[in-house]
N, C-alpha and C positions, 0 to 999 in steps of 0.2 A: 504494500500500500504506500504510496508515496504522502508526503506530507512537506508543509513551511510548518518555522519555528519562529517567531518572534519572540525572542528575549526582552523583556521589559528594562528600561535602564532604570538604575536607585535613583533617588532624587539627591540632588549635591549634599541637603544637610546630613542625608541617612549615608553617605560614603564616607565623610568627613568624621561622624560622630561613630561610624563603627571601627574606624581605623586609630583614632585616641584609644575605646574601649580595646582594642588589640592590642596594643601598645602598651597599656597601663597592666592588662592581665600579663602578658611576658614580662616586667620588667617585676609583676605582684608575685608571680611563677618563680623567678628567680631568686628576688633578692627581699623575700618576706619572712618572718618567721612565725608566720600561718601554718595550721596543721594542711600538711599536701594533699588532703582531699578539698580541704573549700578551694584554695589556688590551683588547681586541676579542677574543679568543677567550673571557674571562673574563665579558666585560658577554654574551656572545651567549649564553653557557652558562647563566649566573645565569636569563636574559630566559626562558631555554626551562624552567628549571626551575619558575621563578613561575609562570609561565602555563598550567604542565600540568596537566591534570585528567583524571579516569576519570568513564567513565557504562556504563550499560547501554540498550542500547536492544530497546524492546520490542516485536517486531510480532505482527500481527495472527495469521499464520500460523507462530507461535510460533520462530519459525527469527530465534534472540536473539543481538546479537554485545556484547561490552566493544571501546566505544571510546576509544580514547586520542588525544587533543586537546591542542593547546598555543595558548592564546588563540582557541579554538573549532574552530582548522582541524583537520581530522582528520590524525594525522597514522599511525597503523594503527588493525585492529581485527581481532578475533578472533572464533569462536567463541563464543557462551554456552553452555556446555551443564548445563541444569538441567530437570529436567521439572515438567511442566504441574503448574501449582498446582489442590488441590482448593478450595481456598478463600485471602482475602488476608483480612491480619489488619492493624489498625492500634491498638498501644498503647503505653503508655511503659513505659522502661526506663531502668534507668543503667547507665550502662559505668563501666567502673575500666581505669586506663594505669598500667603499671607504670614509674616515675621510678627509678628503678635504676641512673642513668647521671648522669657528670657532674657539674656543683654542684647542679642540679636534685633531688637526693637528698636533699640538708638540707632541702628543703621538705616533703615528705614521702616514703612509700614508692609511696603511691597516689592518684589523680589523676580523682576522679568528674565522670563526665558525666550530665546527665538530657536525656536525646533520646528524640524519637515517633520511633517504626520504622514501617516495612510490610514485611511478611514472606510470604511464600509458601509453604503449607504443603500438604507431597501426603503425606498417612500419616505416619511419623513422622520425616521430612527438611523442615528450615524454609532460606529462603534470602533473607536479608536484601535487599531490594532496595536502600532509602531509609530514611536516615535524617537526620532533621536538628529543628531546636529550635522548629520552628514547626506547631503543629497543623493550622491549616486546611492548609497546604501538604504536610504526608503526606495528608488527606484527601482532598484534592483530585486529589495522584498516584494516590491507591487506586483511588479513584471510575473517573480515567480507565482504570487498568489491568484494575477493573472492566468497565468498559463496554468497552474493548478485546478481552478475552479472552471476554468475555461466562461472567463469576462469581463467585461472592457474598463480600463482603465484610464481614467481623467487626470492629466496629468498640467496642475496649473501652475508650475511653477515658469517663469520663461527663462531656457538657459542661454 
């Protein structure tokens, strides 16, 4: 059965903040004098949060699941349920994060991103598949989910 895989990318805060907590468990791992089960419970937890990601995988007979992976292994997956796209769209957009937390708020209120989407749209329901900062590479995802689904792809960005 053939399939696409869209990997979900983390969002800046959650890579930034899981890369401190990996950092502080090796340095708690090493140089603590913690009984070595809570410091190995802490380094094993941090390892698993780093390494988590979401994707969607897409097959051919549209029977779509979200999987959840920790350094690739799988480690569940669910369900996708979304219906058949009439068409896939690939264009840009910016998103805004709302910083409302923390010290993070004297920086500002709002927090813009400029990301290429691919979107899937059946009437008036869209469902973001992919999103990330590099154009040939939505292009590319489209093309394959294109030729996967066998359907036409709207491509607005002008190169």
């Amino acid at each position: 059965m053939k399939s696409v895989t869209c990997r979900q990318e983390k969002a800046l805060k959650g890579r930034i903040l899981s890369i401190f907590v990996l950092l502080f468990s090796v340095l708690f791992l090493f140089f603590a004098s913690e009984p070595l089960f809570s410091r190995l419970a802490l380094f094993i937890i941090s390892m698993f949060v780093f390494g988590f990601s979401i994707s969607y995988q897409i097959n051919q007979d549209f029977n779509n699941y979200k999987v959840f992976a920790v350094f690739g292994i799988i480690v569940y997956r669910t369900k996708l349920k979304i219906k058949f796209p009439e068409y896939i769209s690939v264009f840009s957009t910016s998103l805004s994060l709302n910083n409302e937390w923390g010290s993070v708020a004297a920086i500002g209120t709002k927090e813009r991103h400029d990301k290429i989407v691919v979107r899937f749209f059946t009437g008036n329901n869209k469902f973001t598949i992919f999103r990330t900062e590099n154009y040939q590479d939505a292009l590319d995802k489209a093309n394959a989910l294109g030729e996967l689904l066998d359907i036409e792809i709207y491509n607005k960005i002008k190169e």
